[in-house]
N, C-alpha and C positions, 0 to 999 in steps of 0.2 A: 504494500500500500504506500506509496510515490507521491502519487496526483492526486492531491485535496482541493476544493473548491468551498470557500467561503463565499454564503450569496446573503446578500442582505438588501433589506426594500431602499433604506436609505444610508447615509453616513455622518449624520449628524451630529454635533457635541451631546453626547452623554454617554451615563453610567453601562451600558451593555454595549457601545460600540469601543470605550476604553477598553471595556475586556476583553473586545475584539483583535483588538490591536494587542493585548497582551498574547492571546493565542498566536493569532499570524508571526508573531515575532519569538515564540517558542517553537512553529513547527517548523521556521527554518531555520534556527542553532539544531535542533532534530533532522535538519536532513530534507526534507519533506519542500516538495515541489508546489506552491500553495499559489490558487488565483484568487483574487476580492472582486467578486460582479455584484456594485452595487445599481439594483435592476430597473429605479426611477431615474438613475444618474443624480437624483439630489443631497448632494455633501456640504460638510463645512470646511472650507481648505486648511483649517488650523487642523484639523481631524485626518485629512488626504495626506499632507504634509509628516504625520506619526506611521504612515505606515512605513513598513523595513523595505530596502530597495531591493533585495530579494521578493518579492511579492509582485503578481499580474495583475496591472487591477483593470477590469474591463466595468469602463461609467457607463452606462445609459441603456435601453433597451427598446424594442418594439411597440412593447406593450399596450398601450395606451393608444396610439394609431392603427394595429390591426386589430386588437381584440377588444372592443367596445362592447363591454355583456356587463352582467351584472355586477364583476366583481371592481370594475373600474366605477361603476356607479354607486358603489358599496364605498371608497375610496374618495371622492369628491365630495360625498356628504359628509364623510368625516374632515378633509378639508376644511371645505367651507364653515364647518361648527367651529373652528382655529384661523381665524384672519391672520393670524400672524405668520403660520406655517403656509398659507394660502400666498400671502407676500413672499415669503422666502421663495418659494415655488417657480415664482415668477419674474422675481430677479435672476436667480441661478438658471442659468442656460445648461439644458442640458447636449449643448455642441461643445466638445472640452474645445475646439478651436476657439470656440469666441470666448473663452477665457486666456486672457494673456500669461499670467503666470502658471497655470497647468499647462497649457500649450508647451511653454518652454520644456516642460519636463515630458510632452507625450509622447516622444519617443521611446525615449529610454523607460516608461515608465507604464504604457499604455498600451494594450493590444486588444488578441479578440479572442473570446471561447473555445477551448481548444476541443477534440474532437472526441477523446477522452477523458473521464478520472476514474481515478479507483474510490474516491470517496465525496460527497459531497454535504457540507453542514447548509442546511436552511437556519440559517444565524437566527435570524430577525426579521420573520416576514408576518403580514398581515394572514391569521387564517383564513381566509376565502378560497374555497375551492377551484373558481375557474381560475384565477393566479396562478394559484402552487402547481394548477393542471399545465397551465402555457407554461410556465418556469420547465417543468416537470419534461416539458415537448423540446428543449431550449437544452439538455445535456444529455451527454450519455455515462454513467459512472457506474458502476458493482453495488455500491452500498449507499444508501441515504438515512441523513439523521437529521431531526425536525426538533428545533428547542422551543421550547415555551417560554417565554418570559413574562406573560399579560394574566390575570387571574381571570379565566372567561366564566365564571360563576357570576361574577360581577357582571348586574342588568344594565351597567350603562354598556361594558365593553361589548355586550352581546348584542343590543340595537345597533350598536357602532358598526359591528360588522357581518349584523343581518347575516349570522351562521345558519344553515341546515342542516341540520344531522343528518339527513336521509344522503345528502348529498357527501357529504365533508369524510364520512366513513371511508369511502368507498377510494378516497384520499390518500388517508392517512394509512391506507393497508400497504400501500405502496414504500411505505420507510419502515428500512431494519431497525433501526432505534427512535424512542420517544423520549427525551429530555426534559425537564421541570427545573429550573431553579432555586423552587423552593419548594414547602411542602402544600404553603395555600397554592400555588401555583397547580403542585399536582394533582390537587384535592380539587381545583375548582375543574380542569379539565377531566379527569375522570368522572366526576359527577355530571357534568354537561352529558357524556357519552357513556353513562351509565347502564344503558343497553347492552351494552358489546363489551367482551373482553378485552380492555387497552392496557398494555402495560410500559408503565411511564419509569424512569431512573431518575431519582434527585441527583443533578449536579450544578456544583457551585460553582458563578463564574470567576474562574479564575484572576486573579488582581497581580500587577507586577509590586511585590512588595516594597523589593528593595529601590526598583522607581521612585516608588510614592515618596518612601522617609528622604532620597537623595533631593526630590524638589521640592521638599518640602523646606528645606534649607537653601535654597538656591539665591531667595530674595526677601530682601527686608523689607517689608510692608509697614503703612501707615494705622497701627493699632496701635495707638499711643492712651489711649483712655485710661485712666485709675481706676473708672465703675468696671463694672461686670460686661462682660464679653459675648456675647451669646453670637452664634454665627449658624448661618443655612444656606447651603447650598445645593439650589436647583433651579429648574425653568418657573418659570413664575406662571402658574397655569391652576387652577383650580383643582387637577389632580394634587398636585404639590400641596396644596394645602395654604399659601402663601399669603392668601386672604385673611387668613386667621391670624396670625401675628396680627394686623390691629388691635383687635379685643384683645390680647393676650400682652399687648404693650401695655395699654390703658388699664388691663387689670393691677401688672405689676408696677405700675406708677402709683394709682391709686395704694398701694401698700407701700407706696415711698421705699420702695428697691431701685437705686439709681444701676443705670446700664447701657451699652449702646451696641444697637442690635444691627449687623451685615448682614445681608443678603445679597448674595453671590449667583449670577444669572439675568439670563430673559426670556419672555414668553410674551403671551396672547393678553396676559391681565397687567404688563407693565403701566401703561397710562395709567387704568382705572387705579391701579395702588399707588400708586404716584399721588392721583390727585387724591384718595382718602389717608393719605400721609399726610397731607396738607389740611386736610379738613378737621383733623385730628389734633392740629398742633403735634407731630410728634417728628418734625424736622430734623431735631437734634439728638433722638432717640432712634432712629429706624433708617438706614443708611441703605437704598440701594446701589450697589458697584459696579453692577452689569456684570458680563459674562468674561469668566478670566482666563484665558488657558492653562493657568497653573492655579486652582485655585486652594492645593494644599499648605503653603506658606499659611493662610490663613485659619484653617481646620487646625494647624498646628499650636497656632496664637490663640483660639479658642477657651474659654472659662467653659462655656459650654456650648455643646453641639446639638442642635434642636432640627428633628425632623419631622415636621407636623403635616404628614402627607397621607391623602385622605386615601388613595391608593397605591400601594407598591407590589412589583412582583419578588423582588431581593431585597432591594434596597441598597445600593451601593456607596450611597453616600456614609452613612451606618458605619458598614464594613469599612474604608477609606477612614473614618473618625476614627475605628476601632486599633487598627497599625497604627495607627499616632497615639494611641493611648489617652485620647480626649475622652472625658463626661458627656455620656448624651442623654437626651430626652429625645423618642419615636414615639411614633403611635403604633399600636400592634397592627400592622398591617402588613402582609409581605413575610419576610422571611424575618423581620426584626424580631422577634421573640427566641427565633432560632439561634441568635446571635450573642442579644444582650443578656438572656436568660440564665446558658452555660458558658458565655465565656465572658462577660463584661458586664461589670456591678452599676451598669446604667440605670435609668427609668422606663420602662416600656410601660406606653398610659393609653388607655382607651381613646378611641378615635373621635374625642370634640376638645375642643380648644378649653374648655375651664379642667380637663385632665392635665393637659398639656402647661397651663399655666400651674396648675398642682407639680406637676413633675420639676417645675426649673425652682419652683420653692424650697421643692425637697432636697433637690441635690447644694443647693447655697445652705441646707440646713447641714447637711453632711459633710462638706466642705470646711464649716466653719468647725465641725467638730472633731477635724483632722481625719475623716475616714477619706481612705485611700481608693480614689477612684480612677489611675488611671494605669496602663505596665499592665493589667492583666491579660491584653489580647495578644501580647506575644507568643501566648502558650497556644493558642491556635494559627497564625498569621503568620509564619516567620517568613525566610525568606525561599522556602521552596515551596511553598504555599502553592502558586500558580502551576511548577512543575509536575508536584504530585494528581492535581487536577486533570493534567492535559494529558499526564501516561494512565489514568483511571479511564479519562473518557474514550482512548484511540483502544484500550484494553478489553471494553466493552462491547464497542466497535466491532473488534478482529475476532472474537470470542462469538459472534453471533451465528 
C-alpha cells in the first residue's frame, strides 16, 4: 500500500484540516506516495501553503457543472444559511491560474488524478450520496475509508444535509472502513443507520505535538493584562457558541471579576458581535483579533481556555489547550468529556452559557486555592501522539 489519496470537500482554516496536514506530513516521513484532491477547489492559502512538498495536490473538480442533482442543491442551501462562507466562495477562484501566488507554485506543486491508488481517505466530505457516488466515479483504489467528523444525530446537521437512508446505505457498503472521531460522533451515526449493521472504529485525529509546543513559542504577543485571561478560539459562527460570551461577560462583570477576554477567529456572526460588543459597553473586556495562523502563542498565555461550542465532533481546540497544559472550561459536546474527564482536571459544563459562566468561576476558585491545573495532558499527548494514531489507523486498514 504506496498510493494514498486524501480527498476532502474543502481546505479551509481549521481544526480537522490541521490534522490533515499532520497526517499528509506523517505518510510521507513513512514512505507513502500521498495526493490532497480538494474536490470544490475552495482553500485558505495560509492552509495550501502547510502542506509538505512531497504531497499532489489536485484543486478543483467537475462537480458542480456536470452533476447538478440533489446533492449540489443539498450544498447551496447550506451555503446560503453562511453569507460569509457564501462570500469566500466567491472570491476564491476556483482556476489556480487566476491566483497569482498559487500559480507560481502550480507546477511544481499541482497536477491531476492519477489512475491508480491503493488507498483512499474521504477526509472531510459532506455525506450526500450523489457526491461521495460522483467522487466515488472520479478514482480507482483497492480500499476506501470514510471519516466522520459531524455528529448526524444532530437535527440541525440532518436538515443541513437532507440525508436518506434508503439511499446513503447503499453508499456506504462501498468503504472497507468507517471512522468516528469521537464517540458522540459514533453514536450519532450508528443511530441514524440503526437499521443495518455499521461498524464504525473510534479514531482520534491525530495532532502534531511537538508542532504545537514549538509555535507556541515562536512569538510574543500582546497579553499584557494583570486581570484574568480567558481566550477562544474559533470561527465565530453560532455553532461555536460565540454568541454567548456576551451574557457570560456581563454575568462575570456583574460579580466584579475583572478580565479580558480574546477571541481568536472569523465567521458568519462577526459584524453582529461586533456591534452587540458595542451595545454592551464591553469594549475593553471582549477583544476580537480575527483569524491568526498561529494562534497557539496565545492558548499558551491563557489563564483560561473556554470552549463554549454549542456543537463539536472532537473538539480540537480542547485537545491543542490540553498539550499546553492550559485550564479549560467546554461544554460537553463532542469528544470533550473524553478528554477532560481522564486526562485533564478541566471543567466540562452543560451546554448553556450560565454552566459555562459557573465553570470559569470554578476554576479562579481553584486557582486561587493553588490546585494544580495544568502538566496533566502530557500523560496522554506526548510527542508520538500523532505517530501512534496514523500506524493504528493504516493497521486497521491493511488488516481488513
Amino acid at each position: 500500500m504506496k498510493d494514498i489519496i486524501f480527498i476532502n470537500d474543502n481546505f479551509l482554516v481549521g481544526g480537522t484540516n490541521t490534522s490533515a496536514i499532520t497526517q499528509l506530513n506523517l505518510l510521507i516521513e513513512m514512505g507513502y506516495s500521498v495526493t490532497l484532491w480538494v474536490v470544490t477547489g475552495v482553500y485558505d492559502e495560509e492552509m495550501i501553503d502547510q502542506i509538505p512538498s512531497g504531497v499532489s495536490v489536485v484543486c478543483g473538480s467537475e462537480f458542480d457543472r456536470l452533476y447538478k442533482t440533489q446533492a449540489q442543491i443539498s450544498r447551496i442551501k447550506r451555503v446560503l444559511k453562511h453569507p460569509y462562507k457564501m462570500a469566500r466562495r466567491m472570491l476564491i477562484k476556483r482556476d489556480l491560474g487566476t491566483n497569482s501566488k498559487l500559480h507560481n507554485r502550480r507546477e511544481a506543486k499541482y497536477g491531476t488524478l492519477a489512475d491508480n491508488y491503493s488507498l483512499a481517505f474521504y477526509f472531510d466530505l459532506p455525506l450526500m450520496t450523489n457526491y461521495l457516488n460522483w467522487i466515488d466515479r472520479q478514482i480507482n483504489c483497492k480500499k476506501k475509508v470514510l471519516w466522520i467528523h459531524t455528529v448526524y444525530a444532530n437535527k440541525t446537521i440532518l436538515a443541513t444535509f437532507n440525508l436518506k437512508e434508503e439511499l446513503s446505505i447503499s453508499t456506504l457498503d462501498k468503504f472497507d472502513k468507517i471512522f468516528a472521531v469521537s464517540k458522540e460522533c459514533k453514536l450519532g451515526f450508528v443511530s441514524f443507520f440503526e437499521k443495518f449493521d455499521i461498524n464504525v472504529d473510534i479514531i482520534r485525529l491525530p495532532l502534531d505535538v511537538k508542532k504545537i509546543k514549538k509555535m507556541a513559542l515562536e512569538q510574543t504577543i500582546d497579553m499584557e493584562s494583570q486581570d484574568l485571561r480567558l481566550i477562544t478560539v474559533g470561527r465565530i459562527t453560532y455553532e461555536k457558541g460565540i454568541d454567548r460570551i456576551i451574557t457570560i461577560c456581563k454575568n462575570l462583570l456583574s460579580e466584579k471579576i475583572k478580565f479580558v477576554w480574546y477571541v481568536i477567529g472569523d465567521g458568519d456572526m462577526e459584524t453582529e458581535i461586533s456591534s452587540m460588543i458595542k451595545e454592551n459597553n464591553l469594549e475593553e473586556s471582549l477583544l476580537l483579533l480575527g483569524r491568526k495562523p498561529n494562534p497557539y502563542p496565545y492558548l499558551l498565555n491563557a489563564d483560561i481556555v473556554v470552549v463554549p461550542s454549542r456543537t463539536e465532533s472532537w473538539g480540537l481546540v480542547t485537545n491543542e489547550a490540553l498539550i499546553l497544559g492550559r485550564p479549560i472550561v467546554a461544554t460537553d459536546v463532542g469528544g470533550t468529556k473524553e478528554m477532560l474527564t481522564n486526562y485533564f482536571k478541566g471543567e466540562v459544563v452543560e451546554n448553556h452559557q450560565d454552566r459555562i459562566t459557573e465553570g470559569i468561576k470554578s476554576i479562579i476558585t481553584r486557582s486561587k486555592n493553588n490546585y494544580n491545573l495544568g502538566g496533566i495532558a502530557e500523560n496522554r499527548f506526548d510527542e508520538t501522539f500523532a505517530k501512534k494514531c496514523m500506524n493504528e489507523i493504516l493497521q486497521l486498514v491493511e488488516n481488513e
